[in-house]
C-alpha positions in Angstrom: 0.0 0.0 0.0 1.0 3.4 -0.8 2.2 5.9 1.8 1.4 9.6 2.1 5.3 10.5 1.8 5.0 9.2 -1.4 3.0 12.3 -2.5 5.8 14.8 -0.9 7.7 17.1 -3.1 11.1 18.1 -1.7 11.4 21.6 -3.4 14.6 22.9 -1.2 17.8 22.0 -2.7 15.4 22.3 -6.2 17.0 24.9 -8.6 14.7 28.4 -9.9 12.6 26.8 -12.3 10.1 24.3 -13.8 10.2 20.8 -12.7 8.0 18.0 -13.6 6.1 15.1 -11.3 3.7 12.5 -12.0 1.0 10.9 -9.4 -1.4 8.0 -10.1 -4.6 8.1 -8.6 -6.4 4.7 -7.6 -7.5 2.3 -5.2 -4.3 2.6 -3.0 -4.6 6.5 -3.4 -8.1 6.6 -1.9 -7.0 4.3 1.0 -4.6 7.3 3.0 -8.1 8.9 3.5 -10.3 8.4 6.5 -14.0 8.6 5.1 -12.5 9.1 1.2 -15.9 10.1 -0.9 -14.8 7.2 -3.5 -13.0 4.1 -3.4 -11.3 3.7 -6.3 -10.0 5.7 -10.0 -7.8 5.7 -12.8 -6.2 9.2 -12.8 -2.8 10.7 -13.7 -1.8 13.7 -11.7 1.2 15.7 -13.5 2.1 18.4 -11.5 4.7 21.0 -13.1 6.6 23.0 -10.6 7.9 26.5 -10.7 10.3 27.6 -7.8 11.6 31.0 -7.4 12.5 32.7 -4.7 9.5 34.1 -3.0 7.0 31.5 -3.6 6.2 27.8 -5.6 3.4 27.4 -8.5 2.1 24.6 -8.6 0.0 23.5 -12.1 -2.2 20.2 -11.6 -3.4 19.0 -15.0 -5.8 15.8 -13.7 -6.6 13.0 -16.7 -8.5 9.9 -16.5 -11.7 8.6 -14.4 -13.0 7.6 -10.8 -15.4 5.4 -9.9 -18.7 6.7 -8.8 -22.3 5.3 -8.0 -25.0 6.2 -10.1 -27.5 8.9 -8.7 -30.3 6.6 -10.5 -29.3 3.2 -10.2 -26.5 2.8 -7.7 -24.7 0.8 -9.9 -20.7 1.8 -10.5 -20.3 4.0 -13.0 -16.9 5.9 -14.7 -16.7 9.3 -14.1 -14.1 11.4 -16.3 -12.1 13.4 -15.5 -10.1 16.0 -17.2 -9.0 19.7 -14.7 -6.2 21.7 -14.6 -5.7 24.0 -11.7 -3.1 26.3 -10.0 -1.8 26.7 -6.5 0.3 29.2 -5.4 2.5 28.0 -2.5 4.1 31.2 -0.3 6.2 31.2 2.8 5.0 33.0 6.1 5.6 31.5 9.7 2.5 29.4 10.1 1.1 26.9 7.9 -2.3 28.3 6.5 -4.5 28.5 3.6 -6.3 31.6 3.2 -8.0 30.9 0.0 -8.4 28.2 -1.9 -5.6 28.6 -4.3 -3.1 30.0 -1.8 -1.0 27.8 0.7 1.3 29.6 2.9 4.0 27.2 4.2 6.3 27.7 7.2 10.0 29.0 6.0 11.6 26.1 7.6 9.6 23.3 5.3 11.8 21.2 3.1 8.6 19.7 1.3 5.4 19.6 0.4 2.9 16.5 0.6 0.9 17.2 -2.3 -1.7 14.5 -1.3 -4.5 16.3 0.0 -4.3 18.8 -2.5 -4.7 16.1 -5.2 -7.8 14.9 -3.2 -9.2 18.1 -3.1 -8.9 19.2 -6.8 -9.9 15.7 -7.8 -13.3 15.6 -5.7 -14.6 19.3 -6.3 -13.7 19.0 -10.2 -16.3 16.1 -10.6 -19.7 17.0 -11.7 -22.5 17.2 -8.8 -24.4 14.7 -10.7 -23.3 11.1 -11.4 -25.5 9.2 -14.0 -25.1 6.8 -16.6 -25.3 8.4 -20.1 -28.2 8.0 -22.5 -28.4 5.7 -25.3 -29.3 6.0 -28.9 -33.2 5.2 -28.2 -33.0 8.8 -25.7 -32.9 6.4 -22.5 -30.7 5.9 -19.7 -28.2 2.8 -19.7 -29.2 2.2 -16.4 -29.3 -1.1 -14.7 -33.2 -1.8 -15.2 -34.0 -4.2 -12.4 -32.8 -1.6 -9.9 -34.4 1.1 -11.3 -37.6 -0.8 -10.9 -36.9 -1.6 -7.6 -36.0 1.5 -6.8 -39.2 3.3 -8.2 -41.1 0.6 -5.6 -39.9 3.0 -2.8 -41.1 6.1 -4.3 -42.8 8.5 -2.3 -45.3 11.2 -4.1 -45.2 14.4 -2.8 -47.6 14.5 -0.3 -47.9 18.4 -0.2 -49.3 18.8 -3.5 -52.4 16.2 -2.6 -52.9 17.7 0.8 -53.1 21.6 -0.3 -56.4 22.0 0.7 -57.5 19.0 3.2 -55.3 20.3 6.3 -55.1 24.0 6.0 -53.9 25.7 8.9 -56.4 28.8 9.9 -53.7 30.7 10.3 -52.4 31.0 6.9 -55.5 31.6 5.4 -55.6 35.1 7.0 -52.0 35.4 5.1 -53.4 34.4 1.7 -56.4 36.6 1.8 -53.9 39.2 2.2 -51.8 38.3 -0.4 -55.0 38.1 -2.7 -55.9 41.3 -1.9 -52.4 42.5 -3.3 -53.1 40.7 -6.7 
């Protein structure tokens, strides 16, 4: 299994300049994190750094997919997943992120585990929605059984049938009001 330090990035003793790294993103990934949002991906991470002086960008270009659940079906489904961002790392005394694209890392620090920050990007660059994708007959390509199954549970909306059974006195002083207004 993968370690955390394997996601470091020793940038002192680094000359000024660009420098290259390269991350994979899977099962093993996903295991460092306590209560991780998805078990498993196929992603390469390629991080270009530039060092100067005063501060460290650092460019995340994120390529491949991650394994989601279906919002319909809750069967596995392949999410892509294609981002580029940029942090800029600075130096201060304490460690602190006052935004989300700024890092401020003590002076002292040697390194920087780029871990979370791969995490991070990765989960908040995936679509809110996960759903299989429609076919050529306009439907979904989900699993049908479960679908079924799943439209057993259904609930209708109970307000819209019950508008005018269990009114509560007090509103209806508020509508006539507001049907005065119209």
């Amino acid at each position: 299994m993968r370690k955390l330090k394997e996601y470091s990035i020793e940038f002192k003793g680094l000359k000024d300049g660009v420098h290259h790294f390269e991350f994979l993103v899977d099962a093993a990934f996903f295991g460092l994190f306590e209560n991780a949002l998805y078990e498993d991906a196929q992603t390469k991470v390629q991080v270009n750094l530039t060092k100067s002086q005063q501060m460290l960008i650092l460019d995340f270009s994120m390529e491949g997919s991650i394994v989601s659940l279906c919002d319909y079906c809750l069967e596995p489904l392949n999410v892509a997943v294609d981002h580029e961002s940029r942090i800029y790392v600075k130096f201060g005394s304490d460690y602190d992120e006052p935004s989300e694209d700024i890092v401020v890392l003590p002076r002292d620090e040697h390194a920087l585990n780029v871990a979370q920050l791969i995490y991070d990007l990765l989960v908040t660059s995936l679509p809110i929605k996960h759903v299989h994708p429609i076919d050529e007959s306009g439907r979904r390509s989900c699993n049908p059984e479960m679908v079924q199954k799943l439209s057993e549970y259904l609930v209708e909306d109970a307000g819209e049938a019950d508008d005018d059974t269990d009114s509560d006195p007090r509103w209806d002083e508020l509508k006539k009001l507001i049907d005065k207004h119209k």
